[in-house]
Structures are given as C-alpha cells and as structure tokens.
C-alpha positions as CSV (number, residue, x, y, z in Angstrom):
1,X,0.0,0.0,0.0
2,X,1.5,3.4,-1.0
3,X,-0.1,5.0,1.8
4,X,2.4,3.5,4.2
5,X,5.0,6.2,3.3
6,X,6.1,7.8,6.0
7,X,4.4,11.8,4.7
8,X,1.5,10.1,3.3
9,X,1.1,8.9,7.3
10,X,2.1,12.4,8.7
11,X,-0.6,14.0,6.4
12,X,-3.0,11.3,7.4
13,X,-1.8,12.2,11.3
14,X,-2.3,16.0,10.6
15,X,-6.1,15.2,9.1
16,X,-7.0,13.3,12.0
17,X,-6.1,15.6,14.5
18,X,-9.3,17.4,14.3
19,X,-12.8,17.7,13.1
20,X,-12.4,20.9,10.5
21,X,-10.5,21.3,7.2
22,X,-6.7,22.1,7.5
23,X,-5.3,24.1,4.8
24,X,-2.9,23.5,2.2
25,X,-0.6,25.6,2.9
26,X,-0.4,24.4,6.8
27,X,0.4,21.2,5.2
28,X,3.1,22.1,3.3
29,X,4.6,24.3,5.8
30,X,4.8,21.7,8.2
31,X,6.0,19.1,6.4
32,X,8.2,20.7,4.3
33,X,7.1,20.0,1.0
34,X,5.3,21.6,-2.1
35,X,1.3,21.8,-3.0
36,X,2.0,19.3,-5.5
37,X,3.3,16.8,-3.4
38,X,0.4,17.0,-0.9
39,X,-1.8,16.4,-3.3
40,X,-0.3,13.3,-5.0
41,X,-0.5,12.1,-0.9
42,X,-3.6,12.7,-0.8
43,X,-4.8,10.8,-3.5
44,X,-2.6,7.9,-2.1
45,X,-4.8,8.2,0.8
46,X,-8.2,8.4,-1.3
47,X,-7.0,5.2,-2.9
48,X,-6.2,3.6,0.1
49,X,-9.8,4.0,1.3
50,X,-9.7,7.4,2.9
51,X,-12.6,9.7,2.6
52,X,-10.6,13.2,2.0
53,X,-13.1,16.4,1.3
54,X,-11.1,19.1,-0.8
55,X,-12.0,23.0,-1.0
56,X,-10.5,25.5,-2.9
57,X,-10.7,27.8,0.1
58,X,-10.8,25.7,3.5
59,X,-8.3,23.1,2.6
60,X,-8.6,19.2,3.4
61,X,-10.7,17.1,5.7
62,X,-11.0,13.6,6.5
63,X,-14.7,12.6,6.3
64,X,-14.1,8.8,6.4
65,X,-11.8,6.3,7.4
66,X,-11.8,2.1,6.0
67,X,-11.4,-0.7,8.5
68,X,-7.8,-1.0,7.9
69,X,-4.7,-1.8,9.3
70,X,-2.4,0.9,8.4
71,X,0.0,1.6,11.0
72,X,-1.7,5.7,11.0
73,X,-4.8,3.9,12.3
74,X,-3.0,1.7,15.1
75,X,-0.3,4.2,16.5
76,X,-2.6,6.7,18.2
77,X,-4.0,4.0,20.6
78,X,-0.2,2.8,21.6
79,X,1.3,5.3,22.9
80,X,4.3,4.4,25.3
81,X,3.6,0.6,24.3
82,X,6.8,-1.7,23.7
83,X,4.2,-4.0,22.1
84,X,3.5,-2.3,18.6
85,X,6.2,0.5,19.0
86,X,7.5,-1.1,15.7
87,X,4.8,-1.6,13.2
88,X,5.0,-3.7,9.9
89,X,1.8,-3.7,7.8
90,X,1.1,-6.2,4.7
91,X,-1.6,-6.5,2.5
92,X,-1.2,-10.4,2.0
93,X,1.3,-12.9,3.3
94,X,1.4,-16.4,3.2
95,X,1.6,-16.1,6.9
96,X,2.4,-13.3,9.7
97,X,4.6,-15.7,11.7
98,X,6.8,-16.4,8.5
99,X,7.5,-12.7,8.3
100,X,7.8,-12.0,11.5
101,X,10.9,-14.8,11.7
102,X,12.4,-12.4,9.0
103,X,12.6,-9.5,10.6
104,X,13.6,-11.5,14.2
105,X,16.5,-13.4,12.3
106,X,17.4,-9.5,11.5
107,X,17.9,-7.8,14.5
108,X,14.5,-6.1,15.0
109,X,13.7,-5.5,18.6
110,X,11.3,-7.0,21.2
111,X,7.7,-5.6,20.5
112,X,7.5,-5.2,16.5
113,X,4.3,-6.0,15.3
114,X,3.3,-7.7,12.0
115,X,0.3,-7.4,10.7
116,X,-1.9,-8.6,7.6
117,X,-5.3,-7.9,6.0
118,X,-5.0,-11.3,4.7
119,X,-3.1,-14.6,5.4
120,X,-3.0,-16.9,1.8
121,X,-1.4,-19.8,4.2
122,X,-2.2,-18.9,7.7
123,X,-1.2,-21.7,10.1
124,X,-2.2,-23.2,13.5
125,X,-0.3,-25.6,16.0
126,X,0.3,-29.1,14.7
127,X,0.3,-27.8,11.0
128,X,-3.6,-27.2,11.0
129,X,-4.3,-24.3,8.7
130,X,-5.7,-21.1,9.4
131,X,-8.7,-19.5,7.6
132,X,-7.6,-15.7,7.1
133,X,-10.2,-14.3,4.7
134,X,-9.2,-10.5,4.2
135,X,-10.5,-7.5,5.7
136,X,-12.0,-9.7,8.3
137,X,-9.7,-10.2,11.5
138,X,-6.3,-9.4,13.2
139,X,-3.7,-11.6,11.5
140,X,-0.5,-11.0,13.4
141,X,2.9,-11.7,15.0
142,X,4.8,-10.3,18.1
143,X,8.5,-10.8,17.9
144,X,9.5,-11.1,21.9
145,X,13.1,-11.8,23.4
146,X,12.6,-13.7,26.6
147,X,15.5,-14.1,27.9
148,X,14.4,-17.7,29.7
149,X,15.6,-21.1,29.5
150,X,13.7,-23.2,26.8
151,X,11.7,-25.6,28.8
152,X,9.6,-22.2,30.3
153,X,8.7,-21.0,27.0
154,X,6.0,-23.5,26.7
155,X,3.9,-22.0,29.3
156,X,3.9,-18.8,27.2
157,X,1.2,-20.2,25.3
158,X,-0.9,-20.2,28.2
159,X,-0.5,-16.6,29.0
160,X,-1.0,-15.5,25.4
161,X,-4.1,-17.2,26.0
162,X,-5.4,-15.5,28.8
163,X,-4.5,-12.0,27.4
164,X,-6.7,-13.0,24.4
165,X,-9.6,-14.3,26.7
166,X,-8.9,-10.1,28.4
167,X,-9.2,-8.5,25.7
168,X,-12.1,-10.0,23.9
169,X,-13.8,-9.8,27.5
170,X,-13.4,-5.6,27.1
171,X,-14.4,-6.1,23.2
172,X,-17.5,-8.2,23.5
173,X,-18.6,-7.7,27.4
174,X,-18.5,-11.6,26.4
175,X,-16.8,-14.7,29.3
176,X,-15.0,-16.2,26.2
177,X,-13.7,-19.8,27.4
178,X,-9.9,-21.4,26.9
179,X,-9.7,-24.8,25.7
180,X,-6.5,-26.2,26.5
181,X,-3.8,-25.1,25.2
182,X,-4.6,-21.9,23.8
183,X,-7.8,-22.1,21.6
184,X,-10.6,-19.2,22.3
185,X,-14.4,-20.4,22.4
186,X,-17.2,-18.3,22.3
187,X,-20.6,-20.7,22.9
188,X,-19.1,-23.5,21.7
189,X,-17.1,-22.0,18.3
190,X,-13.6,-21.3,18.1
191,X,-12.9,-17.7,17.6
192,X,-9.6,-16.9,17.9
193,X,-6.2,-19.0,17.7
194,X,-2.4,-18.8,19.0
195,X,0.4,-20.1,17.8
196,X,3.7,-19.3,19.9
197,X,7.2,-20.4,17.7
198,X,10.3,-20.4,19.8
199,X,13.9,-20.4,18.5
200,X,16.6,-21.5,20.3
201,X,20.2,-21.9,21.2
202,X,21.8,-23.7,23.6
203,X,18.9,-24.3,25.7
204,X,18.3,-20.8,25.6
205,X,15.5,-18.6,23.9
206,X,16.8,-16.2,21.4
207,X,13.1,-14.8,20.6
208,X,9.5,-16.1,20.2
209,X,7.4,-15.1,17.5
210,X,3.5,-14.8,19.0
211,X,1.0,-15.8,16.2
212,X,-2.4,-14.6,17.1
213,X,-5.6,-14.9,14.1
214,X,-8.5,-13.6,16.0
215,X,-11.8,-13.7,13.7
216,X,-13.6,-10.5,14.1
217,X,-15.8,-9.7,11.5
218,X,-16.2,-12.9,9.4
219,X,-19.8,-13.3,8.6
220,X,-20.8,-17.0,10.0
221,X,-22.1,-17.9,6.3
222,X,-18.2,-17.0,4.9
223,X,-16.4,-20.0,6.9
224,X,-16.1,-23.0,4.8
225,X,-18.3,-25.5,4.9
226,X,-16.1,-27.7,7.1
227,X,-15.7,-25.0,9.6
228,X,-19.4,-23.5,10.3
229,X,-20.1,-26.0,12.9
230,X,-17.3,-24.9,15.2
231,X,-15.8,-21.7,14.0
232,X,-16.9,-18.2,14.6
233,X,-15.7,-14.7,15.2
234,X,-16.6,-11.7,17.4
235,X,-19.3,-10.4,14.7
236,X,-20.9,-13.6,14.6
237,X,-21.2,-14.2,18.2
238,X,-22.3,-10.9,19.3
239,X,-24.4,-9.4,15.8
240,X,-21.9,-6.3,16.3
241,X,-19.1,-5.5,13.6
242,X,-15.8,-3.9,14.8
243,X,-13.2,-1.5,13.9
244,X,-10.5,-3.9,14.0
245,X,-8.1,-1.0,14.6
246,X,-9.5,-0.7,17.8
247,X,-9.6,-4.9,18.3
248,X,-6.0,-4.9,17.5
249,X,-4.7,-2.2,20.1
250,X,-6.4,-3.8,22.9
251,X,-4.9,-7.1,22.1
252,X,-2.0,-5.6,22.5
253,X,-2.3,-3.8,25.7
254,X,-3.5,-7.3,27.5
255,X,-1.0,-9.0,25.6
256,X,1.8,-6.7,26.6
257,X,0.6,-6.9,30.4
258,X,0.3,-10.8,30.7
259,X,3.9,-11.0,28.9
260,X,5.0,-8.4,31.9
261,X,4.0,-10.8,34.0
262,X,5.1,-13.8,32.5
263,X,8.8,-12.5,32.5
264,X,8.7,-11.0,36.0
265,X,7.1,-14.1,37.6
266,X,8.7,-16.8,35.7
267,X,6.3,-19.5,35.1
268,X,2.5,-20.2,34.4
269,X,1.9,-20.4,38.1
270,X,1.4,-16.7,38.0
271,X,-1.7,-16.8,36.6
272,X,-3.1,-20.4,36.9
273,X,-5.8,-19.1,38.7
274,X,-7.2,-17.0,36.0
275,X,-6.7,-19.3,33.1
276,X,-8.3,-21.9,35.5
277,X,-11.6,-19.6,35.5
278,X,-11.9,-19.0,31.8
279,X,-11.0,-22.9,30.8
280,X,-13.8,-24.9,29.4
281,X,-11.6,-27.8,29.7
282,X,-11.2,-28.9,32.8
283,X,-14.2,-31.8,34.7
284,X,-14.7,-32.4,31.1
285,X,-14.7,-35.4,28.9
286,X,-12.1,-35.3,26.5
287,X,-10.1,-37.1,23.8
288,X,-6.5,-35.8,23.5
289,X,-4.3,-37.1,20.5
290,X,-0.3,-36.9,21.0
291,X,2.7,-38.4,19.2
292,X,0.1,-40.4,17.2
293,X,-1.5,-41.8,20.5
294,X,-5.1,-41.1,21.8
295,X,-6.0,-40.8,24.8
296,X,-10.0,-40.5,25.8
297,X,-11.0,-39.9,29.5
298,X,-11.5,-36.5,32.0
299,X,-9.5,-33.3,31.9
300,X,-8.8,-33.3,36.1
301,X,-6.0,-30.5,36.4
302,X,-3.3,-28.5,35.2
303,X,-0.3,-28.0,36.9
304,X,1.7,-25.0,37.3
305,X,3.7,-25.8,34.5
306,X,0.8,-26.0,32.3
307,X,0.5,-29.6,31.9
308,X,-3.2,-31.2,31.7
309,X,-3.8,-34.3,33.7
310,X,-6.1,-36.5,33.1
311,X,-7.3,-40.3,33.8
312,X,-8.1,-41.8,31.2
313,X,-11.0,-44.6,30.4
314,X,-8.7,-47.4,31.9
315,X,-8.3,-45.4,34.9
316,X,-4.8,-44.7,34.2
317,X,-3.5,-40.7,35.8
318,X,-1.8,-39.2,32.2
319,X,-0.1,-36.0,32.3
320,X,-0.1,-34.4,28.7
321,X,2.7,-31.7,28.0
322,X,1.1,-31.0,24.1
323,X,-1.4,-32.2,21.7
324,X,-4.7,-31.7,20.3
325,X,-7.7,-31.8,22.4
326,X,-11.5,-32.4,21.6
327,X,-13.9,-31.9,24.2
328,X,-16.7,-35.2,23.8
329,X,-20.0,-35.1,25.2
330,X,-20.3,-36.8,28.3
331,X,-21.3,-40.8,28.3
332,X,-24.8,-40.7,29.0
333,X,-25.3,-37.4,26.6
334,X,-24.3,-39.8,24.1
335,X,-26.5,-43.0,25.1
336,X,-29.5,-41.1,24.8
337,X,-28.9,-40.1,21.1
C-alpha cells in the first residue's frame, strides 16, 4: 500500500487531529514540502480507502476512514507501548509468523508488530491451517526476546491465551472460554487461535514469534463448509461488527501486560488461577491425541507448569505436556442419542 510512506502517514496524522479542514498551505509548511506533493498524498490516501473532502478555500478534511490496518490507524491507541512500538503492515502474506521470523533473524527489537489484511497460508499448532479471509480479522505476529531457558517457554502459550480471553472480554462484554492449550471459544465455536514459535540456542531462547488470528468480523455464512459447525468470530457471536483498529490495540495492551507478567514471575503459576476460570476444559470429557496416540477420558488438572492431567478410560493418571484436544459429550449425553 503506497499509503504506508512515511508523509502520506504524517498527512494522514495532521487530518486526523481534528474535526475541521486544515489548509494546504499548513500542510506544506509543516512538512516541508510543495502543494503538489500534498496532493499526490492525498490521492494515495483516497486510494487507500480514505474519505478526503477538498475546497478550494478551507483546505482538506478527513470525512471517512476504512477498517484497515495501516500503521496511522493503530499508532494513536499505543502510545508508550513496547508492544507495537515497531509496526509492519502487509496486505497479504502467506503467513504473519513467516515474516515476522524475517525480521527477528534481522535484529528487529522486542515488541515489533506484523500485521496482515489477509493470510493466503495462515497456520495453526500441529500444521492445521488457518482461515484468514481479508479484511475480516487481526492476522498477526509479536516478535519477543525472553530471555528464559527453553523448557519455560511453553507455558507462554498459556498466558497468550489469557491476554486474548482479556481482551475479547473488554471487546465483547462476552466470558469467552480457553480450551487447552490456547484455543478461544465463544458458545461453543472457536474464535480466535495462538500459535507461539520459539527459536533457540543452547537451551536458551533467542526470541519467540506470538501468532495470534482472531476472527472479528467474518460473517458465519463466509467459513467454509467444514468449519461453520465450530468456527466463529466476534461479529458472529455478538451481531456487532468492529473497527478492528481498535480490536488490534487492545490485544496488545493485554498481551503486553500478561507478557510483563510472565517475564517478572517466571512461570504459568502466576496466573493459573485465571486461566483456571476462563477454561472450558477442565471436569470435562475429553479425547487428546499426542505423538500419534489417543487418549480418551476426564480433563482433572493442570499443573503449574501447564501440563493437563487426566485419567483416562482405563483409569490410568496421564499427564499431557502437548497435543490436540477435543472436548466429547459426556457418556450418558451420548447414550440417549
């Protein structure tokens, strides 16, 4: 998008910054630059999505602005925010995490943000894909620098998770649930998933890329076919569409306080308790597959590691570290059927 250039923001930034025309000649006064210029901006901006009014005597003035991503339309709701301080935009990638690697193999600092209006190969844990229609949800990575031993950087998963189950709580007014690991559920569907991808050396973390797809406004009928029974976003759920601007920044503020807390307390015991109250998992019947092994039983506990327990249907006590997890309908539910 040519609108990301760095005057076409600061005239975007001027625009915004309040209700009435500003004038040409402000413009180029304060930026430095000729009528011309401005102009050729401004039509950048117009076909970016930007409503701009023009007169001949009064100047310009924004009259509308797109559901979009831009980084003009984030930075005003992060101020003094490591998360997002850096702020990569993208019209399409195959996924957000890919890119996001890039940049971290590169040097770029804890806190940059990548962000996409669409994902052509969006991913999940255990190479499940992603649907990441555009226009329709926050697509994006968080490059963080831990600087923990590997074998805590699995529990970051489960913070992510509650900083999601935050923020959609402020979104929505909505109790969303946590199905362990990390998926979000809101009556029943999933709405939103995380995948963290950690890279290390010598037993030690050199940075973790946070992969978050939150579906906001994808109409339920737009989910393919094999998805509509169990996959939903905030629109769906709630009849409301969003200004995903807005979704995005307070993702990051939750996700910048739970990752606070996650490197000042060290470990998931921090905030068991809360993960404990949004889980849907837990007393719950549930089929787990791991390592090409399934396990059926009852969810019983997790740890304060972040390991699920459960006994399963031969009464044996199994402690599960990873896997995928399918809540079942309990036994006599499924008798009477």
């Amino acid at each position: 998008m040519k609108a990301e250039g760095i005057l076409s923001r600061s005239i975007l930034e001027w625009l915004q910054s309040g209700d009435g025309f500003v004038s040409g000649n402000t413009l180029c006064e304060q930026l430095n630059v000729s009528r011309t210029t401005v102009w050729k901006h401004i039509e950048q901006l117009r076909k970016a999505g930007y409503g701009i009014e023009a007169s001949t005597n009064k100047g310009y003035r924004l009259v509308h602005r797109p559901d979009a991503l831009f980084p003009a339309e984030i930075t005003g709701y992060l101020q003094g925010q490591r998360f997002g301080h850096a702020f990569t935009y993208k019209d399409s990638v195959t996924s957000t995490n890919d890119e996001a690697l890039l940049f971290a193999r590169s040097g770029a600092e804890e806190g940059h943000v990548v962000v996409a209006n669409e994902q052509t190969r969006g991913r999940g844990r255990r190479g499940h894909s992603w649907f990441s229609p555009p226009g329709t949800g926050i697509w994006m990575s968080v490059i963080a620098r831990p600087r923990i031993a590997l074998a805590q950087a699995s529990s970051l998963t489960l913070f992510v998770a509650v900083a999601v189950a935050r923020a959609v709580k402020e979104i929505t007014g909505l109790q969303s649930g946590i199905k362990w690991p990390n998926d979000i559920v809101i009556s029943g569907r999933k709405v939103c998933g995380i995948l963290v991808e950690v890279s290390a050396l010598a037993e030690q973390v050199q940075h973790a890329i946070i992969g978050i797809g939150l579906n906001v406004n994808v109409p339920a009928d737009q989910f393919p076919l094999d998805l509509r029974a169990k996959a939903g976003s905030l629109q769906s759920e709630t009849g409301r569409t969003y200004r995903r601007s807005w979704v995005l920044a307070v993702l990051l503020k939750h996700l910048q306080k739970v990752y606070d807390l996650f490197i000042s307390e060290g470990g998931f015991a921090a905030i068991r308790d809360e993960w404990v109250q949004y889980n849907i998992t837990l007393g719950q019947r549930v089929s787990v597959r791991t390592d090409g092994t399934t396990w059926t039983g009852q969810a019983i506990a997790i740890d304060e590691s972040g390991v699920l327990e459960m006994i399963d249907d031969r009464g044996v006590r199994r402690r599960v570290h990873s896997g995928d997890l399918e809540l079942l309908m309990p036994p006599q539910t499924a008798a009477r059927q």
